[in-house]
N, C-alpha and C positions, 0 to 999 in steps of 0.2 A: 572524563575517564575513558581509557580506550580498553577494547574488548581482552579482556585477560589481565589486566590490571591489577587485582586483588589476586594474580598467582594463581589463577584455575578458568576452566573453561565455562565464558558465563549461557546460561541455559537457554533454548531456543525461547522459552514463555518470556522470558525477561528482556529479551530481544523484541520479542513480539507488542509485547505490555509497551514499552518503549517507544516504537514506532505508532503505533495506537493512539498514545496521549500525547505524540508530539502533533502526528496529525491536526487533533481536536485542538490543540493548540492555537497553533498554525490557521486554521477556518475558524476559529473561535475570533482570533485579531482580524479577520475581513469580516466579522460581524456576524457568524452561521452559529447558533444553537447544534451544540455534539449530543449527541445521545450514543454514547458506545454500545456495543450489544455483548452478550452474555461472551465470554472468550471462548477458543475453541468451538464454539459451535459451531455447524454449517450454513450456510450464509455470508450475509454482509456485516461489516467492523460497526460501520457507524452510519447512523440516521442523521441528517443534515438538516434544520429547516430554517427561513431566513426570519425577522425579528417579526415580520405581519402572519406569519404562518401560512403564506401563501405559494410558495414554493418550496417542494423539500425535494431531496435527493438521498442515494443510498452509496457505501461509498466500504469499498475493499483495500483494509490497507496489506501490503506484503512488505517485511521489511527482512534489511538485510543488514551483518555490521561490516560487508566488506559491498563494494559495485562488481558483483557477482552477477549470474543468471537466476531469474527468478522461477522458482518452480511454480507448478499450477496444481501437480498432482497427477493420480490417475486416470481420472476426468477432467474435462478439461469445463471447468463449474465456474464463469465468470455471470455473478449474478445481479451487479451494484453497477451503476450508471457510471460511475467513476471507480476507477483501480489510480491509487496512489503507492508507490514504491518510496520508500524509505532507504536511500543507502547509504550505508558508514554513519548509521545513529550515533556512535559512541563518541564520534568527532564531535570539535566546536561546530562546526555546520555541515550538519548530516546533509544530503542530497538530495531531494527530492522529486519526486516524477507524475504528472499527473495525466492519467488518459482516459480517454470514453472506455465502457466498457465494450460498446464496438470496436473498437482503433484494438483493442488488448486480442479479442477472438480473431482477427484478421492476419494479425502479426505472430502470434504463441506459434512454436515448433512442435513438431510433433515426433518421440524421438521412441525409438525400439531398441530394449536389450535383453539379450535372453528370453526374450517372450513377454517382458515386461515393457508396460505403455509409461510413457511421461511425458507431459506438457512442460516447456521452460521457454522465457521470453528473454531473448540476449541482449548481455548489454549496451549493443551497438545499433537493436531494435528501438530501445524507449530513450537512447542517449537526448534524443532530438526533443525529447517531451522536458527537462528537466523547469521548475518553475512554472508551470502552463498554469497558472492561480487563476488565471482569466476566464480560461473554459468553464469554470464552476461558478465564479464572478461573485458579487460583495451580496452579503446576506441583510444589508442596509440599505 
């Protein structure tokens, strides 16, 4: 289904919901236990941990249905070890981006308009990250 499909504009949550559970998908088939968290809330998307419960991780998804810039906001709130980018969900194969939550604080812009603050990381910034499955590695 591509975005607008059904003849209207489909809504940011369903966008969101979307990249969220493909995610958990996605780290589900390398073998990681998803634990999604509450939506909208502040924080992170989803709790990660591998089959011994001995390593877990925390993990922010941002998803987009175009390869746009990603926003952050107006703080710049990166709080999960890993930030995954979801782009062009609504394709046969969305795009995916995986980086530390360090690599994202290093790179994010910082942009002024009107007196207003905005964090966005470009897409020419995470191009290089796309598929990184390895940094996070098999939850088996």
């Amino acid at each position: 289904m591509e975005a607008g499909e059904l003849g209207r504009k489909i809504s940011n949550q369903l966008v969101g919901n979307t990249g969220l559970f493909y995610v958990c998908y996605e780290l589900s088939k390398r073998g990681w236990n998803c634990l999604p968290t509450t939506r909208n809330a502040r924080g992170v998307d989803i709790i990660i941990y591998d089959l011994d419960g001995e390593r877990k991780f925390t993990i922010q998804v941002k998803t987009l249905s175009k390869k746009n810039p990603v926003p952050f906001g107006s703080k710049l709130e990166v709080m999960a070890d890993f930030v995954i980018i979801c782009a062009e969900i609504f394709s046969e194969s969305p795009k995916v981006y995986i980086l530390k939550g360090e690599e994202v604080k290093k790179m994010v812009k910082k942009m002024v308009k009107d007196n207003r603050v905005s964090y966005w990381l470009q897409p020419k910034d995470y191009d290089r990250y796309r598929n990184r499955w390895e940094v996070i590695g098999k939850g088996y």
